[in-house]
Backbone as CSV, one residue per row, in Angstrom:
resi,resn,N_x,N_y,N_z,CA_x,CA_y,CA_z,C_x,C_y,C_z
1,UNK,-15.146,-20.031,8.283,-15.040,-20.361,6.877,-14.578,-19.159,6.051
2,UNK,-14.877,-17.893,6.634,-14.432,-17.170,5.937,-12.866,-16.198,5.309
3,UNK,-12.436,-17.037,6.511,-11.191,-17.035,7.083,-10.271,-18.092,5.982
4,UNK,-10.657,-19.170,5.672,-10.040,-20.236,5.482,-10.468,-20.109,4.011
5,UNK,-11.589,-19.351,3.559,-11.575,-19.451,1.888,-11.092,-18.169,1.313
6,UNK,-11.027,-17.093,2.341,-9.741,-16.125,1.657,-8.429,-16.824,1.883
7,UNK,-8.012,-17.359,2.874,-6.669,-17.790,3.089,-6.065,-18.456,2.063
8,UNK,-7.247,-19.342,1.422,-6.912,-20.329,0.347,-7.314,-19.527,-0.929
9,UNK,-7.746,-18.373,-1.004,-7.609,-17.765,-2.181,-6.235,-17.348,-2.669
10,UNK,-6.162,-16.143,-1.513,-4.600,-15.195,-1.447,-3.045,-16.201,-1.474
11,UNK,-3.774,-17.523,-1.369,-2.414,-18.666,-1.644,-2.150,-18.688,-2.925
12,UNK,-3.206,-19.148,-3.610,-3.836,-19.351,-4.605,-3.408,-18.008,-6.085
13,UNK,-3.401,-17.024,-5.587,-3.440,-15.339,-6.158,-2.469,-14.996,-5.947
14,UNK,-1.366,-15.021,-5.127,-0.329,-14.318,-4.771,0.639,-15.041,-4.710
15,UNK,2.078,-14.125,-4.921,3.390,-15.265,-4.680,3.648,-14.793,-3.220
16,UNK,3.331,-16.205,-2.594,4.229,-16.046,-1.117,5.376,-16.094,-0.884
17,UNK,6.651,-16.229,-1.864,8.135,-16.649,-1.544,8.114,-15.632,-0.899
18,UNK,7.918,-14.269,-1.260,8.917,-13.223,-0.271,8.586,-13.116,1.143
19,UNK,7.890,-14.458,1.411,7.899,-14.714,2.737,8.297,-15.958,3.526
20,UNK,8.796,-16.542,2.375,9.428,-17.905,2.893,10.759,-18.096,3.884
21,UNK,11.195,-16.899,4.098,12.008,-16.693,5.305,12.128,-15.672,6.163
22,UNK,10.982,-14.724,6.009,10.348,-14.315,6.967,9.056,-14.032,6.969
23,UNK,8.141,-15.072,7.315,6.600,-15.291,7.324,5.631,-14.072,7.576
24,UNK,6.436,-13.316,8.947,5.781,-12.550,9.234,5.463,-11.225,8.178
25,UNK,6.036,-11.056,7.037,6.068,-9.652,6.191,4.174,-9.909,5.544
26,UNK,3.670,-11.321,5.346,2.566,-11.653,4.888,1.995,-11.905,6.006
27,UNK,0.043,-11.764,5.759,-0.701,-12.004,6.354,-2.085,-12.146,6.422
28,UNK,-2.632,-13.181,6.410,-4.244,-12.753,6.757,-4.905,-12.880,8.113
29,UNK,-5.969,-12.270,8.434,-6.456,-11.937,9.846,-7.919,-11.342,9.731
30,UNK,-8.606,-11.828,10.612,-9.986,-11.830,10.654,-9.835,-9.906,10.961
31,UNK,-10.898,-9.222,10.393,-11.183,-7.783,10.507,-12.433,-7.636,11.162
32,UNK,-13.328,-6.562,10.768,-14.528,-6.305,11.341,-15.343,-6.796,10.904
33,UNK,-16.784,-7.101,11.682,-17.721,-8.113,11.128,-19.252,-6.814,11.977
34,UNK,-19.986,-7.028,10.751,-21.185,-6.504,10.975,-22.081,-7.924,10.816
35,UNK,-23.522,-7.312,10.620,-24.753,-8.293,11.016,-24.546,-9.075,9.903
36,UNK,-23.981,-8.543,8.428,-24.691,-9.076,6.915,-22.603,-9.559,6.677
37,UNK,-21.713,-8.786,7.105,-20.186,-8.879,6.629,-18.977,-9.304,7.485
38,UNK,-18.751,-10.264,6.901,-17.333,-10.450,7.913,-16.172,-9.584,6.664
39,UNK,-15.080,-9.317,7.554,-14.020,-8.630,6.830,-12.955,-9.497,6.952
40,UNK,-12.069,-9.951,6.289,-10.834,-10.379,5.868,-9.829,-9.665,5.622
41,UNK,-9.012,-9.590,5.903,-7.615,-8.946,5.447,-6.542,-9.013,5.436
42,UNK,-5.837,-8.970,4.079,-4.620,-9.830,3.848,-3.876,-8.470,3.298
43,UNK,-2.228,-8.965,4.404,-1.349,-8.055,4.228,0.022,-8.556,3.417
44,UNK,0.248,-7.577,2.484,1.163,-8.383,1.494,2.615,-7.262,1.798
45,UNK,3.565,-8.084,1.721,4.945,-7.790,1.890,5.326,-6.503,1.305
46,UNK,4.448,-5.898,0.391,4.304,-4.657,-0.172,4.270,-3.339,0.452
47,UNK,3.320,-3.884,1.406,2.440,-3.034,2.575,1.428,-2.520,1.925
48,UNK,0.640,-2.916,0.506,-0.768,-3.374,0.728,-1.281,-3.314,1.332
49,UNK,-2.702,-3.955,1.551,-3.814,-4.474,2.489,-5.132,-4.358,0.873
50,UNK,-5.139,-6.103,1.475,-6.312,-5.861,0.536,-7.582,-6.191,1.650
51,UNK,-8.782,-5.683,1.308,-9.993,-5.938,2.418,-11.234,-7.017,1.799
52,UNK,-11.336,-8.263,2.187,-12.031,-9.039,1.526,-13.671,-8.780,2.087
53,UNK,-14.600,-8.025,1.812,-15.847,-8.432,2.472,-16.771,-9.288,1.994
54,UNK,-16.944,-10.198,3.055,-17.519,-11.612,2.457,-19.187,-11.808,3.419
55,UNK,-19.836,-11.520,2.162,-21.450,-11.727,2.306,-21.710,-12.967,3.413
56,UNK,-22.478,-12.514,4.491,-22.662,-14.150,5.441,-23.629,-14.958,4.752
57,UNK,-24.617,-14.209,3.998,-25.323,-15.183,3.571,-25.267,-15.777,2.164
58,UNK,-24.705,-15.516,0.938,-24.001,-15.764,-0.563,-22.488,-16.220,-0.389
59,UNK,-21.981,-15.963,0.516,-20.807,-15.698,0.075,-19.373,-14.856,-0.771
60,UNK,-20.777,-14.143,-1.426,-20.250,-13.288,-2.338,-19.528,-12.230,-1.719
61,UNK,-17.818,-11.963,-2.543,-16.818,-11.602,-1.577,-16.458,-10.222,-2.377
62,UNK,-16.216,-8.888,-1.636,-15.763,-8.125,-2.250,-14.685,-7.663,-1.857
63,UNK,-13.755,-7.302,-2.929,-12.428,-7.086,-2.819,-11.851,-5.305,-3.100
64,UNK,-11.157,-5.123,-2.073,-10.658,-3.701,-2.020,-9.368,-3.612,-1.322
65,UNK,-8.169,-2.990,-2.192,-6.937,-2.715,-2.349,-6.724,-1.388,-1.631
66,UNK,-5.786,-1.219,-0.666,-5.392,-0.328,0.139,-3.794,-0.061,0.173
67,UNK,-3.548,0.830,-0.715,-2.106,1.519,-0.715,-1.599,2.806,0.567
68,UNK,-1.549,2.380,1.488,-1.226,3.051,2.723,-0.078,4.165,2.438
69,UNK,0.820,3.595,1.776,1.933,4.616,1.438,1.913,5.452,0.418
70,UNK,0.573,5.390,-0.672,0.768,6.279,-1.528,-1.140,6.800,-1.685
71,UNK,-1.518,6.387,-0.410,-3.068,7.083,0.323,-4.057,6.331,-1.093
72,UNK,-4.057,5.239,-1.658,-4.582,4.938,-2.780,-5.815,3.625,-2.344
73,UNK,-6.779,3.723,-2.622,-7.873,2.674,-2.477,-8.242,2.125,-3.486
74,UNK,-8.906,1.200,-3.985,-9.406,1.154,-5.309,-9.786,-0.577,-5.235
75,UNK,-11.607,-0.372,-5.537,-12.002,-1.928,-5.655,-11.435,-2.846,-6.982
76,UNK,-11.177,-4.013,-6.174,-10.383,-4.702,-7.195,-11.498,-6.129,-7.991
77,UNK,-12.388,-5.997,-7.334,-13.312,-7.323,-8.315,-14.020,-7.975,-7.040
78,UNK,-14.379,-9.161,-6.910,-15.607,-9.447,-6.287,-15.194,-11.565,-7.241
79,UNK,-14.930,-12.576,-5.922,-14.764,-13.744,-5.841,-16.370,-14.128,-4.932
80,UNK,-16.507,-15.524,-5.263,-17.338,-16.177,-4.667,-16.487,-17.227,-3.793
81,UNK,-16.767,-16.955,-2.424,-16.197,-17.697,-1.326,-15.589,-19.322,-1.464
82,UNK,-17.040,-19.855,-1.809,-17.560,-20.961,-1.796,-16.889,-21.858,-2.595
83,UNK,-16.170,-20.754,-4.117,-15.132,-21.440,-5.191,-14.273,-21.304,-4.357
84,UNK,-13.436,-21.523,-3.065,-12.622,-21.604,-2.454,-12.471,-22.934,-1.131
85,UNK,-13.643,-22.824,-1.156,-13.815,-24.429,-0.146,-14.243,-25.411,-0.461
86,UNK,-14.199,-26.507,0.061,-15.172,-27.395,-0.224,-15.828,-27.611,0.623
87,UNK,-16.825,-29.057,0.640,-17.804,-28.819,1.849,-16.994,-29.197,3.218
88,UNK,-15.889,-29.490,3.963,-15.179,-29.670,4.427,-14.712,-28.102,5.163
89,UNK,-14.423,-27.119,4.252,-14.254,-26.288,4.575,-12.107,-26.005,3.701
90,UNK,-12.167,-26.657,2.917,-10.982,-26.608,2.976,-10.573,-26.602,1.412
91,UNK,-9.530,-26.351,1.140,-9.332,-25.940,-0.770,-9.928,-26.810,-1.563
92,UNK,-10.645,-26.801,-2.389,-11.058,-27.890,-3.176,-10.135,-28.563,-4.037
């Protein structure tokens, strides 16, 4: 689920055209997961990386921006998962 309510966020948040003919420049992909965090991370055509960590038990998701090319980090805000699915598991 956690997978599928960032996926449907970063749809949601971001323009995907500059990947509409080559998919691969975008991306999200399951990251590291501790006892309390799964990690999310979505790679934008930019070369970005933003890092979603999403609470297992709230849902409550925190968001952090990773500028690789200009060494820059910086938290960007904090979504609730859950406004991303429904009970299905899927965009509301």
């Amino acid at each position: 689920m956690a997978l599928e309510g960032v996926n449907n966020y970063c749809h949601s948040a971001y323009d995907w055209s500059a990947a509409e003919d080559n998919p691969s420049i975008m991306g999200i992909e399951m990251g590291e997961e501790t006892d309390t965090t799964y990690q999310v991370v979505f790679r934008s055509y930019t070369g970005a990386l933003v890092n979603f960590y999403v609470d297992k038990t709230s849902g409550t998701t925190r968001m952090e921006e990773y500028v690789p090319a200009l060494n820059i980090k910086e938290e960007t805000g904090t979504i609730n998962l859950y406004d991303y699915l429904d009970k299905n598991g899927t965009l509301p």
